[in-house]
MIMIPA-825071 format. One record per residue (C-alpha): residue number from 1; residue in three letters; x, y, z. Coordinates in pm, whole numbers. Example, Ala and Ser with C-alpha at 12.3 -4.5 7.8 and 13.67 -1.06 7.14 Angstrom:
2
1, ALA, 1230, -450, 780
2, SER, 1367, -106, 714
//
This chain:
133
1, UNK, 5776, -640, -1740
2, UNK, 5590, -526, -2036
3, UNK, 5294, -298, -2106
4, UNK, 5063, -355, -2399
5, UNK, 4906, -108, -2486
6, UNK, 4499, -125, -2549
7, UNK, 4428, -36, -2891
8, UNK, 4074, 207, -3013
9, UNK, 3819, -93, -3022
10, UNK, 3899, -214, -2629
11, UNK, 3876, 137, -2537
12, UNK, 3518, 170, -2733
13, UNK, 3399, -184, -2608
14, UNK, 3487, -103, -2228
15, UNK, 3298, 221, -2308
16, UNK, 3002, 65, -2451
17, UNK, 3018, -186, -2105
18, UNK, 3017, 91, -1877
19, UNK, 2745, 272, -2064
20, UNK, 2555, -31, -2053
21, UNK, 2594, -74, -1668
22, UNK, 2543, 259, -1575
23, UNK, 2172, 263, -1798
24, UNK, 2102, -56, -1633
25, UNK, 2158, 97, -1251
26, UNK, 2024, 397, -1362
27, UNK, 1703, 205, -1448
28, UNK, 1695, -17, -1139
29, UNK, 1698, 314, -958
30, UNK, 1420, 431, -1109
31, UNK, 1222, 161, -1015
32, UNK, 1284, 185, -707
33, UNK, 1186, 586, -670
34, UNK, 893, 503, -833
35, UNK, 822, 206, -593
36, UNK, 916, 450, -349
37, UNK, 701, 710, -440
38, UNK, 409, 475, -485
39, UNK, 433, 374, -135
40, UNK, 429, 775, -5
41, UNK, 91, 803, -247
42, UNK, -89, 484, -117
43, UNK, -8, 636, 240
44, UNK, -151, 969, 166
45, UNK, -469, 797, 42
46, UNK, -479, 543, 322
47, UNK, -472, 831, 615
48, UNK, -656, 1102, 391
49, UNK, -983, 862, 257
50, UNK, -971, 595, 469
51, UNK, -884, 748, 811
52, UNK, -565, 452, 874
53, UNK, -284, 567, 1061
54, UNK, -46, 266, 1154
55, UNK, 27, 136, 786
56, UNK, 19, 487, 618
57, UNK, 321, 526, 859
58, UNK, 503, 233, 795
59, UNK, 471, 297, 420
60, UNK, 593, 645, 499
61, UNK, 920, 507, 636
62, UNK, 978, 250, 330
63, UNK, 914, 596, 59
64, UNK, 1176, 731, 254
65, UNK, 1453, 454, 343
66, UNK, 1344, 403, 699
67, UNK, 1457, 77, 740
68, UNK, 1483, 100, 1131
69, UNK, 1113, 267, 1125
70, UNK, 938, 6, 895
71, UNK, 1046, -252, 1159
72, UNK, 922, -44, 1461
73, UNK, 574, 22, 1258
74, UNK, 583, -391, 1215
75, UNK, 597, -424, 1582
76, UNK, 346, -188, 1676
77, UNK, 127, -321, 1426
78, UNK, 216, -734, 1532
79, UNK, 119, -602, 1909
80, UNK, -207, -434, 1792
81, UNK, -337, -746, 1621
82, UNK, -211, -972, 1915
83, UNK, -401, -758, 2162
84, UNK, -797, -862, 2041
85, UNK, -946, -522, 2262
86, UNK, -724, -332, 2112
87, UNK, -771, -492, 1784
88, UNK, -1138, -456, 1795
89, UNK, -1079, -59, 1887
90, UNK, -936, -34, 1581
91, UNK, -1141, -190, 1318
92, UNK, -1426, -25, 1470
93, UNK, -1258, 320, 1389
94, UNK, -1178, 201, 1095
95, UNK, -1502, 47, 987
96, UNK, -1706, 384, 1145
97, UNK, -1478, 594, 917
98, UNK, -1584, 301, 565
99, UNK, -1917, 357, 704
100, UNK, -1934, 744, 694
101, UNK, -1772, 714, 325
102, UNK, -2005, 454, 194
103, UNK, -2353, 615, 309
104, UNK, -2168, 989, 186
105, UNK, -2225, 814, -190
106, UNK, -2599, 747, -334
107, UNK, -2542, 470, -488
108, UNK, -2300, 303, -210
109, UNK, -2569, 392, 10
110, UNK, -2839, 226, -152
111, UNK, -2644, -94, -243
112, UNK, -2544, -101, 173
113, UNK, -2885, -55, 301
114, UNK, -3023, -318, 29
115, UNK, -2743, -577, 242
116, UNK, -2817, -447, 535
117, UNK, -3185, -481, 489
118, UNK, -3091, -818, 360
119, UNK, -2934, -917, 685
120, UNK, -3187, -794, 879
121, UNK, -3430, -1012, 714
122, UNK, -3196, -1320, 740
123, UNK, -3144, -1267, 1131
124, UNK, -3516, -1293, 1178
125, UNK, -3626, -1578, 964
126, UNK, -3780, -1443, 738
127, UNK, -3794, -1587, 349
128, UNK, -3482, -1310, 169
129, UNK, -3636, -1070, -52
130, UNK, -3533, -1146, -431
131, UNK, -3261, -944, -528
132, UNK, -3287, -591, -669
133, UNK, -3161, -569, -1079
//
């Protein structure tokens, strides 16, 4: 049996290859702690602006590699929209909280009383009032 022996430039050139693959899954990793940490922002704004609990936690469990978890906080999420009083609980909550955030702003205010107004005028026949400029 005989040996050859790898000469400089196959020792550079596997180098170079394992340099190259270790950037490239050092990048891919990246992207996913930024994806990551993304998902662990949008859940901190979802539960601390919005009021949401349910898919603050499931994007709590996918920032941290809760596989198991994400699939729990699917189920519990799939029964809550299957169940229509349960359902309605919820987006009532959830619009009450929109509500509260949307009349705390002037302007937000002023454009959701103008529809509101709006709607009231549509549910009792009467001609809709031009729009505001």
């Amino acid at each position: 049996m005989q040996f050859h022996s790898l000469d400089t430039l196959h020792y550079v050139l596997i180098g170079l290859a394992m340099f190259a693959l270790g950037m490239w899954l050092f990048r891919k990793d990246t992207e996913i702690e930024n994806r990551r940490r993304l998902a662990g922002k949008a859940a901190g704004e979802l539960r601390g602006k919005y009021g949401l609990t349910m898919i603050p936690l499931l994007l709590e469990d996918y920032s941290v590699g809760d596989y198991s978890g994400m699939a729990t906080r699917i189920k519990d999420i799939a029964e809550l929209l299957l169940d229509p009083k349960r359902t309605a609980v919820e987006f009532d909550e959830i619009f009450s909280r929109l509500l509260t955030i949307r009349m705390s702003d002037p302007e937000s205010r002023t454009a959701l009383l103008a529809r509101i107004e709006k709607l009231r005028l549509a549910q009792e026949g009467s001609p809709t009032p031009p729009a505001s400029s």
